[in-house]
C-alpha positions in Angstrom: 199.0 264.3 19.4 198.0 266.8 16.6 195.7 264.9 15.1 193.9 263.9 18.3 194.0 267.3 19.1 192.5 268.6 16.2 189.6 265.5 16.2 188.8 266.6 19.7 188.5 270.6 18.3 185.9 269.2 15.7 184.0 267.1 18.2 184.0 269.7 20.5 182.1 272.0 18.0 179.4 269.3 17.5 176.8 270.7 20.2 176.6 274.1 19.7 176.3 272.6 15.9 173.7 271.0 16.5 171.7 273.3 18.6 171.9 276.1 15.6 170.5 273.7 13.4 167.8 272.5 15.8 166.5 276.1 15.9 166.2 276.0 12.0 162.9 275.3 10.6 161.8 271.7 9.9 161.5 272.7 5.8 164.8 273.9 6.3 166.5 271.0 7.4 164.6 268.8 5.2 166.0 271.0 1.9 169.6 270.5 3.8 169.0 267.0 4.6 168.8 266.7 1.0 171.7 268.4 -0.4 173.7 266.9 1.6 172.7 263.3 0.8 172.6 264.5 -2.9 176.1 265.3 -2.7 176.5 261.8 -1.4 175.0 259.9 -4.3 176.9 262.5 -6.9 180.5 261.8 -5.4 179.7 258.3 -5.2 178.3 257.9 -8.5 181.8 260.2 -9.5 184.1 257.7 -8.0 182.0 254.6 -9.3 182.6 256.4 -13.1 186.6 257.4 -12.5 189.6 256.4 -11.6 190.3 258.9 -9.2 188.3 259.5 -6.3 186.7 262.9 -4.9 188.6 265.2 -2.1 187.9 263.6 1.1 186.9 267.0 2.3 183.7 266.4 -0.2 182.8 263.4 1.5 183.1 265.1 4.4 181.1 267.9 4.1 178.3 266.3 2.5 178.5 263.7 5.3 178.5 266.3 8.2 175.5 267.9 6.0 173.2 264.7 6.5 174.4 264.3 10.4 174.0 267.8 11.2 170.2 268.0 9.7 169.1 264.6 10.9 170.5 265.6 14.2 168.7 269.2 13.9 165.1 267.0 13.1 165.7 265.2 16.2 166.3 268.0 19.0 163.5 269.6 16.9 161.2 266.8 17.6 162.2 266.0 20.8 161.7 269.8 21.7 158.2 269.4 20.2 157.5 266.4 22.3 158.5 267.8 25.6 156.8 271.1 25.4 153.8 268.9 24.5 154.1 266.6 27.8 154.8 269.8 29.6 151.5 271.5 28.4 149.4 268.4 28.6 150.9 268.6 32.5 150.1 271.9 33.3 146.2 271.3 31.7 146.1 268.3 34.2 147.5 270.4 37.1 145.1 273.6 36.6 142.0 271.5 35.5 138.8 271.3 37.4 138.4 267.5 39.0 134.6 266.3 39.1 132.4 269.3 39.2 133.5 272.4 36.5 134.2 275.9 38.1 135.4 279.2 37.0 138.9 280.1 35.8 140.5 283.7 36.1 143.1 283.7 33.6 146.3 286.0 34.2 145.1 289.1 31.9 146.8 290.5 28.5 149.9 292.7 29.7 150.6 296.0 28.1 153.1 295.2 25.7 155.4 298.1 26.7 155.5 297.1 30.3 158.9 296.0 31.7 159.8 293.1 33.5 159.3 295.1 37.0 156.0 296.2 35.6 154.5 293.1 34.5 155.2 291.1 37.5 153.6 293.8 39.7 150.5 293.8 37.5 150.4 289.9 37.3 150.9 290.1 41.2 147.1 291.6 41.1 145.8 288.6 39.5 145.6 286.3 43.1 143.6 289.1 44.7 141.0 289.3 41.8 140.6 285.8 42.0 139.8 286.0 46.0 137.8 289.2 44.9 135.9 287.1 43.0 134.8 284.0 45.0 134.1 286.3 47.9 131.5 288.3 45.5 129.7 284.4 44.8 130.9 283.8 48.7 128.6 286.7 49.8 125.8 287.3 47.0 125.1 284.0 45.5 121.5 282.8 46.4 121.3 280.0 49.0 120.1 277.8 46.2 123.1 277.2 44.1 126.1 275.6 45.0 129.2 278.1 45.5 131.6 277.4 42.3 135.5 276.9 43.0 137.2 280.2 41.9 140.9 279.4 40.6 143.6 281.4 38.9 145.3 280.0 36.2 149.0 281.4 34.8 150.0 282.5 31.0 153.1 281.1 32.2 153.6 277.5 31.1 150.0 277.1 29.5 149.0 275.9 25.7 147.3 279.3 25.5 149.9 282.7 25.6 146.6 284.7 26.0 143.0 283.9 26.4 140.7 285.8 23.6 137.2 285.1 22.3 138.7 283.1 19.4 140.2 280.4 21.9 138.5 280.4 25.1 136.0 277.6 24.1 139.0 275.6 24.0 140.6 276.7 26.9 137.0 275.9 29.1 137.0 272.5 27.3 140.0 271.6 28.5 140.5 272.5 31.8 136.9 271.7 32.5 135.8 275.5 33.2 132.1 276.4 33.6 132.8 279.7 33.1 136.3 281.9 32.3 137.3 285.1 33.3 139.6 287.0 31.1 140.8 290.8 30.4 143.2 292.9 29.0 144.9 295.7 31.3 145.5 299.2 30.5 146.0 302.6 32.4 143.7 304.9 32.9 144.6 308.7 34.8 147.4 306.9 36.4 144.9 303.9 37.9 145.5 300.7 36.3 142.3 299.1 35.0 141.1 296.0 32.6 138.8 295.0 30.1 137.1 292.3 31.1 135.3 289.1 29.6 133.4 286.1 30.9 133.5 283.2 28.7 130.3 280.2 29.6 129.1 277.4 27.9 126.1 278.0 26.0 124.3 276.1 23.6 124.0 278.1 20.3 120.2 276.7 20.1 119.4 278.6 23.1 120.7 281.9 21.6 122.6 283.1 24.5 125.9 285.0 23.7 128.8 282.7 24.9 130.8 285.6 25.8 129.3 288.9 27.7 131.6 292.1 28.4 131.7 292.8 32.6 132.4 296.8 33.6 136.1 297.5 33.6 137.8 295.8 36.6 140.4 298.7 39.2 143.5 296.8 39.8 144.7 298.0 43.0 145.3 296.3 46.5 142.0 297.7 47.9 140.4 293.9 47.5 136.5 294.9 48.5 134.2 294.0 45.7 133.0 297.3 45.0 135.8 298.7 44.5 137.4 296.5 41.9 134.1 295.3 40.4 131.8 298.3 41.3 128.3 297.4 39.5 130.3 294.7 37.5 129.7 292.4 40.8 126.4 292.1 39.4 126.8 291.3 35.9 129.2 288.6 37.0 126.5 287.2 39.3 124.0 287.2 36.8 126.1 285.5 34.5 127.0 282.7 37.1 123.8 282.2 38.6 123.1 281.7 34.6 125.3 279.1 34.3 124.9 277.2 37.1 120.6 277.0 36.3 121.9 275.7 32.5 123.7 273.3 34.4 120.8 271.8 36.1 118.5 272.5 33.6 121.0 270.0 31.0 120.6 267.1 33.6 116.5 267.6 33.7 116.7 266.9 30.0 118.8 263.6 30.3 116.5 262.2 33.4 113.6 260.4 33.2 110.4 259.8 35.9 110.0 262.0 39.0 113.8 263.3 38.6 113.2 265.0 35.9 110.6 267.0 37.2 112.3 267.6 40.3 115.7 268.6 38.3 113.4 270.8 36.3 111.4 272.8 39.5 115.0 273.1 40.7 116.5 274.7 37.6 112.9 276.8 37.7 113.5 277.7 41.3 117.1 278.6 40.5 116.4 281.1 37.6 113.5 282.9 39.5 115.7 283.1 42.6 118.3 284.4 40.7 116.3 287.3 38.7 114.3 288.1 42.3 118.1 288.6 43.8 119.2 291.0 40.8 115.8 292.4 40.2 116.9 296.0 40.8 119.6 295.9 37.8 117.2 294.4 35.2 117.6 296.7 33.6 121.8 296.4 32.8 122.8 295.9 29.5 124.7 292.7 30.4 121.6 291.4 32.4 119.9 291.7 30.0 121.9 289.4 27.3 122.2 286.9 30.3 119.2 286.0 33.3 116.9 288.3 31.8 116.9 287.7 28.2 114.0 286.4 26.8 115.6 282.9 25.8 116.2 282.5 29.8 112.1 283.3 30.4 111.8 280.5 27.7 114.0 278.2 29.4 112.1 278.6 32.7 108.6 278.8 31.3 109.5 275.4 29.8 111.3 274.2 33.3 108.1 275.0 35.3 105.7 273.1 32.5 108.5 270.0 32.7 107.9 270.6 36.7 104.2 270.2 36.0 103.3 273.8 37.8 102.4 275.2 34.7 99.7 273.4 31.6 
């Protein structure tokens, strides 16, 4: 029963084998692959030449060379394939479904927070999102449609972190009108973010696709002012924003009588919007959103679509 015994030792070894070697990298494998099926052809071209044929331990070492790397390529791509049904699952499960709203996604973590730390600071993240859709909830003019408000986890997604550099992509597929993302940090004690709000804008417009929002107070004290203070406003500038592009894109691409209606309605919107924020016109961030002078071009040109102005 030795040798039985000692087979079974060998096969026994074979997983944990072959999950070291599936960690190696792909180039890796490859240059192993082809050692060992080097070693192949050069002991059988050796025994093809002489008499006397090579060790058996040769044979197999070379031969447990090729398994062990073709077997490494496989979990490898196997691996790859999984994590990229399990990402294309989770875009599926967090993406907007007909009309496009606005994502909150779970900020950038100190990276010298512990595990207790950076669950209690990702635990803030559902009461910012609430925050938020009660600051649209409560402010946004009767004329625009309220926006879904979701919050979307790190956790699982494509994307370990949202930053200017990927959040096009990260709107695009999930559907997002607009994204919400910040990094936290601690300020006398009080933790705090630094938050961004991504939108779609057309570079021929000249709006900036991404616009800075006051630092965000991560606490459990969910009113509005609080957390947001005077950053309530930027946000709803930059929404109200949005939502008017929105409607102003579908004037363009109808014809007749709905065009002009879809163009007094994106008219009305804008107007609406800057008479509701009037008294912070004057906000740095207003100012790069609903009152930047691309916006008064946009609605100048909606109202002469509308036929209100020559």
């Amino acid at each position: 029963m030795e040798p039985v015994d000692k087979a079974w030792d060998y096969f026994s070894k074979i997983p944990t084998l072959l999950e070291q070697y599936g960690a190696y990298s792909k180039w890796l494998l490859l240059v192993l692959l082809a050692g060992g099926a080097l070693g192949l052809c050069a002991l059988g071209l050796s025994k093809w030449q002489s008499s006397q044929a090579p060790p058996a331990a040769q044979w197999w070492v070379c031969a447990g060379l090729v398994f062990l790397s073709v077997g490494g390529l496989f979990l490898k791509e196997m691996g790859r394939r999984d994590l990229l049904q399990a990402q294309a699952a989770f875009v599926t499960a967090h993406s907007f479904k007909g009309s496009a709203g606005i994502v909150v996604f779970d900020f950038n973590l100190p990276p010298d927070a512990d595990a207790i730390r950076r669950a209690k600071l990702l635990g803030h993240m559902p009461l910012l999102v609430h925050t938020v859709a009660d600051v649209l909830s409560d402010d946004l003019p009767e004329e625009f449609a309220i926006p879904r408000v979701v919050g979307v986890p790190a956790l699982g997604s494509p994307w370990p972190e949202v930053t200017q550099q990927n959040f096009t992509e990260v709107m695009q597929q999930l559907n997002a009108m607009q994204i919400l993302w910040g990094a936290i940090y601690v300020s006398q004690a009080q933790d705090m973010a630094k938050v961004s709000l991504g939108m779609r804008a057309d570079p021929l417009l000249g709006l900036d696709p991404v616009i800075p929002l006051r630092d965000v107070v991560l606490d459990e004290d969910p009113r509005a002012e609080h957390q947001f203070g005077d950053g309530r406003f930027q946000l709803l500038g930059a929404v109200t924003l949005a939502l008017a592009l929105q409607t102003y894109d579908g004037a363009q691409h109808a014809a007749g009588d709905e065009r002009k209606r879809r163009f007094l309605i994106a008219a009305q919107q804008i107007a609406k919007a800057r008479e509701a924020l009037n008294s912070r016109s004057g906000d740095p961030a207003l100012r790069r959103t609903l009152y930047s002078p691309h916006v008064s071009e946009l609605l100048t040109n909606a109202l002469k679509e509308a036929g209100l102005q020559p």
